[in-house]
C-alpha positions in Angstrom: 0.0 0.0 0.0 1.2 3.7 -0.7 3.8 2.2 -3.2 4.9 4.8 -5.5 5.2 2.3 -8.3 0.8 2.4 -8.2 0.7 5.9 -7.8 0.8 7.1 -11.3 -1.7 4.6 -12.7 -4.3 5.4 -9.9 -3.8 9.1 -10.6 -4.1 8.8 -14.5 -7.4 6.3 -14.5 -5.3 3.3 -16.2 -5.8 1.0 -13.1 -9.2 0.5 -11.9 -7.7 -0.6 -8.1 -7.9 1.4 -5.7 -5.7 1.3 -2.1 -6.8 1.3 1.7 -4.7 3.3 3.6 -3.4 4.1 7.5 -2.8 7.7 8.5 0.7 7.0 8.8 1.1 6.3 5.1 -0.8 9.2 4.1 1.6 11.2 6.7 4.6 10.0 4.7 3.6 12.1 1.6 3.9 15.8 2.7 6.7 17.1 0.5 6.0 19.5 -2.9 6.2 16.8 -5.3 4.5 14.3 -3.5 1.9 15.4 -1.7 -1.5 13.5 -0.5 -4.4 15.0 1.3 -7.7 13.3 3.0 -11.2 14.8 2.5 -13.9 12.9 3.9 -11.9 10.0 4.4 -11.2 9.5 0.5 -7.3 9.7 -0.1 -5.8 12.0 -2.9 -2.6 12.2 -4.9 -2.2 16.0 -5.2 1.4 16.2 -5.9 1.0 17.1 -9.9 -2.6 19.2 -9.5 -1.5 21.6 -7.0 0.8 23.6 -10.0 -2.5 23.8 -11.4 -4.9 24.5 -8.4 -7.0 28.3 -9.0 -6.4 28.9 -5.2 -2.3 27.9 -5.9 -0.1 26.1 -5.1 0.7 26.6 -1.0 -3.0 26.1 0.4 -3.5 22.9 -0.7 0.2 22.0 0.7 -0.4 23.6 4.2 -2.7 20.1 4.5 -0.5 17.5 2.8 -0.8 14.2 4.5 -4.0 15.4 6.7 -7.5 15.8 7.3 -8.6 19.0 4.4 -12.3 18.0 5.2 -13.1 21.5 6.8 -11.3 23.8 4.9 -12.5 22.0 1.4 -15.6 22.4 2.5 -15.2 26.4 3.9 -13.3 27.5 0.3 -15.5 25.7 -2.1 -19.4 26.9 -2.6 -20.2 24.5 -5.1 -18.8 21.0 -3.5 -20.2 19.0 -6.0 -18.3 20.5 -9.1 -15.1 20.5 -7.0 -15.8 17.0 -6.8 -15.8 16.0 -10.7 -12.3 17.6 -10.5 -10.9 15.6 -7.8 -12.0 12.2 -8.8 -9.3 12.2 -10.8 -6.9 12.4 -8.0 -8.4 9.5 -6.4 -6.1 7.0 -5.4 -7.7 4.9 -2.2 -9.4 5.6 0.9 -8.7 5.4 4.6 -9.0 1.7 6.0 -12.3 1.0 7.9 -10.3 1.1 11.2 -8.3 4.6 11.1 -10.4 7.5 12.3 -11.6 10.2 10.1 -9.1 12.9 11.5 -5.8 12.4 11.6 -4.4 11.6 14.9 -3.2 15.0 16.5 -7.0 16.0 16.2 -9.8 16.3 18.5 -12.4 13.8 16.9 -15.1 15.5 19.0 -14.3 19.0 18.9 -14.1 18.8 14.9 -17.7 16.9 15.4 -19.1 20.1 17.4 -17.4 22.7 14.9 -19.2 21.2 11.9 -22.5 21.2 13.9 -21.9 24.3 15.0 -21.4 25.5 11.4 -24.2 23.5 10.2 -26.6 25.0 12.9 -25.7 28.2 12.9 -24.2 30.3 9.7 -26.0 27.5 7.6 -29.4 28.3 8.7 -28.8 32.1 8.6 -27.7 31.6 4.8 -31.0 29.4 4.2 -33.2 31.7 5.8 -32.5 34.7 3.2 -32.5 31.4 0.8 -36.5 30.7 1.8 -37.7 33.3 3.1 -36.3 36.6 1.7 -34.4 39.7 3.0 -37.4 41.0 5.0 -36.4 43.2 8.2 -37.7 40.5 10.5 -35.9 37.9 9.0 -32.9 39.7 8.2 -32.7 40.3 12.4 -33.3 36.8 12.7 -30.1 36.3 10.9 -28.1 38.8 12.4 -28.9 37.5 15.5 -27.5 33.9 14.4 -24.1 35.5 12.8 -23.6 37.2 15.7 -23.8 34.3 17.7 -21.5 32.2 15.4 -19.2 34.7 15.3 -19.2 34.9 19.3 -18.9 31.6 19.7 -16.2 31.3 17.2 -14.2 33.5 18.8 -14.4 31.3 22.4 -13.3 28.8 19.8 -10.1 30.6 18.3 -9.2 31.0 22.2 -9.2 27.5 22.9 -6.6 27.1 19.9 -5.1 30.3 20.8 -4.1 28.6 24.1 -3.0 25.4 22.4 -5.8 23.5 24.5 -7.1 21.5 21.9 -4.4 19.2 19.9 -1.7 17.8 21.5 0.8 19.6 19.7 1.6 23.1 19.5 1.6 23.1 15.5 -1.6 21.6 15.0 -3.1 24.5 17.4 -1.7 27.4 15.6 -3.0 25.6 12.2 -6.0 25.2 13.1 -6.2 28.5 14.8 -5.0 30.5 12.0 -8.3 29.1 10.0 -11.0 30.0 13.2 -9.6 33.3 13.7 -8.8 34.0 9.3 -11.3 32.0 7.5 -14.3 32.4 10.2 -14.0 35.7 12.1 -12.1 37.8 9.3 -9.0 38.8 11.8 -5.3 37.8 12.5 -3.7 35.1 14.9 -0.3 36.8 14.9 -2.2 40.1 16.5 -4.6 38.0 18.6 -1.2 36.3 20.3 0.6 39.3 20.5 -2.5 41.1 22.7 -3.5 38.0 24.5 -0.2 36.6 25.9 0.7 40.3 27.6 -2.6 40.1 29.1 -1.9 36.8 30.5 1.9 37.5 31.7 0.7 40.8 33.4 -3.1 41.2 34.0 -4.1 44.8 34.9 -0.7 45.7 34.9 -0.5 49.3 33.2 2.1 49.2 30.5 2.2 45.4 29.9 -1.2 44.8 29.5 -2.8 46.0 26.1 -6.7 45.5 27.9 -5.8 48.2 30.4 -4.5 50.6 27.5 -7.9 52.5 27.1 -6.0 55.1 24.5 -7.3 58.1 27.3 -11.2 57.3 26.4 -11.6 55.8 30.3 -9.4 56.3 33.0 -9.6 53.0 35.3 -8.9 51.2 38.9 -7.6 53.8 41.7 -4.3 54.5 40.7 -4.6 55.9 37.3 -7.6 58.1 37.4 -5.5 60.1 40.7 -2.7 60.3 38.3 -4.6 62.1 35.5 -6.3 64.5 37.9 -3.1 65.8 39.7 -1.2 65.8 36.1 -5.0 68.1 35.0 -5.3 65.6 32.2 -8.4 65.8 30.5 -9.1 64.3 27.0 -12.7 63.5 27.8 -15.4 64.0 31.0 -14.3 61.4 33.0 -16.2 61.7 35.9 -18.9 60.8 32.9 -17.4 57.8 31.6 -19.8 55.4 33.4 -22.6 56.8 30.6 -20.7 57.3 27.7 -19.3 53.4 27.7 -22.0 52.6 26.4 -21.8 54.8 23.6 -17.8 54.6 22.3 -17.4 51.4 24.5 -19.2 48.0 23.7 -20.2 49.4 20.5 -17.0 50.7 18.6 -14.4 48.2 19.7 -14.8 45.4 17.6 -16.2 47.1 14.5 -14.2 50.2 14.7 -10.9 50.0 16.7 -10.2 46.4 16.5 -11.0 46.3 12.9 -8.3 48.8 12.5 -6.0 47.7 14.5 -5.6 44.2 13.0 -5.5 45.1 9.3 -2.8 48.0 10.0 -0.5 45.5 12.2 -0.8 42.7 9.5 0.4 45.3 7.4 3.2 46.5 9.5 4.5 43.6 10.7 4.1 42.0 7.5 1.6 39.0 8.9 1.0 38.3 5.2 -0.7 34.4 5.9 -3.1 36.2 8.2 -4.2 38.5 5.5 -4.4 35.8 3.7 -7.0 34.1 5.8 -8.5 37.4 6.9 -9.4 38.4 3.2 -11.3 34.8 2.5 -12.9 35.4 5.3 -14.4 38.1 3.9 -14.6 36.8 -0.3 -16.8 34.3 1.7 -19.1 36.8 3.3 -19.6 38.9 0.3 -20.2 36.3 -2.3 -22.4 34.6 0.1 -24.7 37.7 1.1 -24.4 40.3 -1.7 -26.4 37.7 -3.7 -29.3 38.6 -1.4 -28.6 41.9 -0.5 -26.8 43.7 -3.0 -23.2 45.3 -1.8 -24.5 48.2 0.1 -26.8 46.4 2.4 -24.3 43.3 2.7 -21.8 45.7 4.2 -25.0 47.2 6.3 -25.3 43.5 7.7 -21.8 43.1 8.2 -21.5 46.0 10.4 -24.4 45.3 12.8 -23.3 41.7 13.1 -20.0 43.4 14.1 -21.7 45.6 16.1 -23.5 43.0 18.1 -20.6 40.5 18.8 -18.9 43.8 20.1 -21.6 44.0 22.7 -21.3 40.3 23.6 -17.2 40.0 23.7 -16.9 43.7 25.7 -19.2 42.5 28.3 -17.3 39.2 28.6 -14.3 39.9 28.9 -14.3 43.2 30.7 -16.6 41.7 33.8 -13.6 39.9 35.3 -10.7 42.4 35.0 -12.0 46.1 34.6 -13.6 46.1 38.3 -10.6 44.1 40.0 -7.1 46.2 40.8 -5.3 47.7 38.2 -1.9 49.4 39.2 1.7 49.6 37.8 4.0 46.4 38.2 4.4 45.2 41.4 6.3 42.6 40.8 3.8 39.8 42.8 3.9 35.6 42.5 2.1 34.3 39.5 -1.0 32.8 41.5 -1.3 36.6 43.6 -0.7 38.6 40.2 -3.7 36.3 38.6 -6.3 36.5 41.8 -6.1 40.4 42.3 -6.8 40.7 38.7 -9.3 37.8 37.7 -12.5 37.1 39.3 -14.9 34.3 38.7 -18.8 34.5 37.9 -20.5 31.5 39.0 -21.1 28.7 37.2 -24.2 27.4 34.8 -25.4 26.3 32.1 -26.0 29.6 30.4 -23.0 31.4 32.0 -20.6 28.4 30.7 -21.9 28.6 27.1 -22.2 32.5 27.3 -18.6 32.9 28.1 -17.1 30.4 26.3 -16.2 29.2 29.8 -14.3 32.2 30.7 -16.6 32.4 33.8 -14.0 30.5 35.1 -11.5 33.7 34.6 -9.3 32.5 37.8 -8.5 28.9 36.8 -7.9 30.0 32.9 -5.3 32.3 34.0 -3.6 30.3 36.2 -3.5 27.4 33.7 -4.1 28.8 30.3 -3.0 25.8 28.2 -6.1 23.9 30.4 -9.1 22.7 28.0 -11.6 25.1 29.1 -14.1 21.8 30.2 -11.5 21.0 33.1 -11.9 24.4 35.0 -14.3 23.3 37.0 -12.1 20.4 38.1 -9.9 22.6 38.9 -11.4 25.2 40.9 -11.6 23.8 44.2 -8.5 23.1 44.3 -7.7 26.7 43.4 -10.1 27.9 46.1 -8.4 25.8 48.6 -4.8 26.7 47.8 -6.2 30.4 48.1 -8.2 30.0 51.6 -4.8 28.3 52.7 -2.3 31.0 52.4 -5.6 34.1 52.7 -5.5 35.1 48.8 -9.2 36.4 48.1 -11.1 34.7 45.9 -14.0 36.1 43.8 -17.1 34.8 42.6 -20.0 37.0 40.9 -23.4 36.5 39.8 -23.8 37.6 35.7 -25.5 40.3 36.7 -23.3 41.6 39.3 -20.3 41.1 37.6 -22.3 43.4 34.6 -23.1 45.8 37.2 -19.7 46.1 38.4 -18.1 47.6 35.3 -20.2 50.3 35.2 -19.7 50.8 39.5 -16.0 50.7 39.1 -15.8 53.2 36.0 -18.0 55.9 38.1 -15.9 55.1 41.0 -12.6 55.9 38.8 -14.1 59.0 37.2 -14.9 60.1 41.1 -11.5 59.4 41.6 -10.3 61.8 38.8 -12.8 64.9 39.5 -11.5 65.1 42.9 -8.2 64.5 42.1 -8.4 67.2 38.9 -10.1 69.9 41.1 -8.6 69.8 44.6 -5.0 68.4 44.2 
């Protein structure tokens, strides 16, 4: 099996047999010029049709000797003509008793991406498909991006933390396709904001969350700072009401947007922008069909708009109301706990979160899949009842509640400070 003396006479169509093969043959042919790749457990030679692939040459070699399944499915909108093309290439199958996924991958997780796919962006697209563009409809779908694209992100976090595979290459792959191909940004900008923020949490100057670019003035030590200095870029002492205004709303589709495009640019992250642009040739020639370019780009912007919402209020409810300050230099488990805060655990608050409602335990062991944090937890608690580190668990609504507290308590902090000192 694999022999390279069949190879050519499978490829051509001149010998009707076909092979069975194990992962570990297919594994063996990942070099240009003999190259093999697995789409729904059918095995191809690709070595010769890559020179002539439309989407070139590289993408198709990025997934020599593995699973292409998912990202055959995400480039191509017409599967079946792709098909006539391929058969071709046909040179076996994968024997009865290999899995579907090649060995480094999560079986189950790939399972739950497809359904997640299939349940989610699917249906939106075969909505408009049945039922029109109508306004009530059209907020129907929205409402379904927005949660795929939510979602999706708690996904690129988990690969982002290389919790998922057992290796660290297979998480950055697959990463590099959740955060390109479905959310439209860049994994080499995502790692270099989200590792800071895990070294030093709260820590001004080393964490790029607590960089508010003077829109907010936050925790007790910063907002005396600006007063006594008479810094004044905006109200402050009003920044509890306009959050909601320049806060949730603009970050993704505004300053994030930005931000990403200009640092794959500048730092020359040219596979992201690779993955970031089919992101968005998907979106368009799936949606302009329907709604014509100006409303497409309408749609786009209120999806954006409302996964803002969702990810601010996330991920701002366990840091922004906890202590922000200037390096102090503290152990890893104290430097996490003054910083991170739980909210307590359920159904709705796991899936809401992406599990992040366990904030503590995911920044004490960020590499942990995110289903284990519970596990963990006690253990956490106990070490920190042991040696008198606080602990903090909040309800959803309290934690909300909190950000809002802590940011009129900071802009308190700033009048004073600005007027009297």
């Amino acid at each position: 099996m694999g022999g390279g003396g069949q190879q050519t006479d499978r490829i051509t169509g001149t010998n009707g047999r076909f092979g069975t093969y194990t992962w570990e043959e297919v594994q063996k042919h990942t070099k240009f010029g003999d190259q093999w790749i697995v789409v729904e457990r059918k095995v191809y030679n690709v070595s010769q049709w890559v020179k002539r692939h439309p989407g070139g040459l590289r993408i198709i070699g990025h997934y020599a000797g593995e699973d292409a399944t998912e990202a055959f499915t995400a480039f191509h909108p017409d599967l079946q003509l792709v098909r006539k093309y391929m058969k071709p290439l046909l040179i076996g199958e994968l024997e009865a008793s290999e899995p579907s996924q090649d060995c480094q991958k999560n079986a189950a997780l790939v399972e739950d991406f497809r359904a997640l796919r299939e349940h989610l962006e699917v249906i939106a697209l075969m909505l408009v498909w049945c039922f029109g563009t109508g306004w009530i409809n059209t907020a129907i779908v929205a409402v379904l991006m927005a949660t795929a694209q939510s979602q999706a992100g708690w996904l690129q976090h988990d690969f982002g933390h290389l919790s998922v595979c057992k290796t660290s290459r297979w998480n950055h792959l697959v990463h590099k396709f959740v955060i390109g191909h479905l959310k439209g940004a860049s994994a080499g900008w995502w790692n270099h904001r989200h590792f800071q923020h895990h070294a030093k949490p709260n820590v001004f100057k080393k964490d790029p969350d607590v960089n508010m670019l003077n829109a907010f003035v936050v925790g007790k030590v910063q907002p005396v700072e600006y007063g006594v200095k008479k810094i004044k870029h905006l109200p402050y002492n009003h920044q509890h009401k306009y959050f909601f205004f320049i806060g949730p709303p603009l970050l993704i589709p505004v300053y994030f947007q930005f931000q990403i495009f200009h640092n794959m640019i500048v730092h020359g992250l040219w596979v992201d922008l690779a993955w970031c642009i089919s992101y968005y040739v998907r979106y368009f020639l799936c949606y302009t069909q329907f709604y014509g370019v100006f409303w497409a780009v309408i749609l786009f912007n209120f999806v954006r708009f409302m996964e803002s919402h969702w990810f601010v209020w996330v991920t701002q409810m366990s840091h922004m109301p906890m202590h922000i300050d200037y390096e102090k230099h503290q152990d890893w488990l104290s430097m996490q706990l003054v910083a991170t805060c739980n909210i307590e655990q359920s159904p709705f608050n796991d899936w809401f979160s992406g599990h992040l409602n366990f904030q503590i335990e995911h920044h004490l062991f960020p590499t942990m899949p995110r289903h284990n944090y519970w596990r963990a937890a006690p253990h956490v608690r106990a070490l920190c009842d042991k040696y008198g580190v606080k602990y903090q668990e909040k309800t959803l609504y309290g934690a909300f509640a909190d950000i809002i507290r802590s940011l009129e308590e900071s802009g308190e902090l700033w009048l004073d400070a600005y007027l009297n000192k």
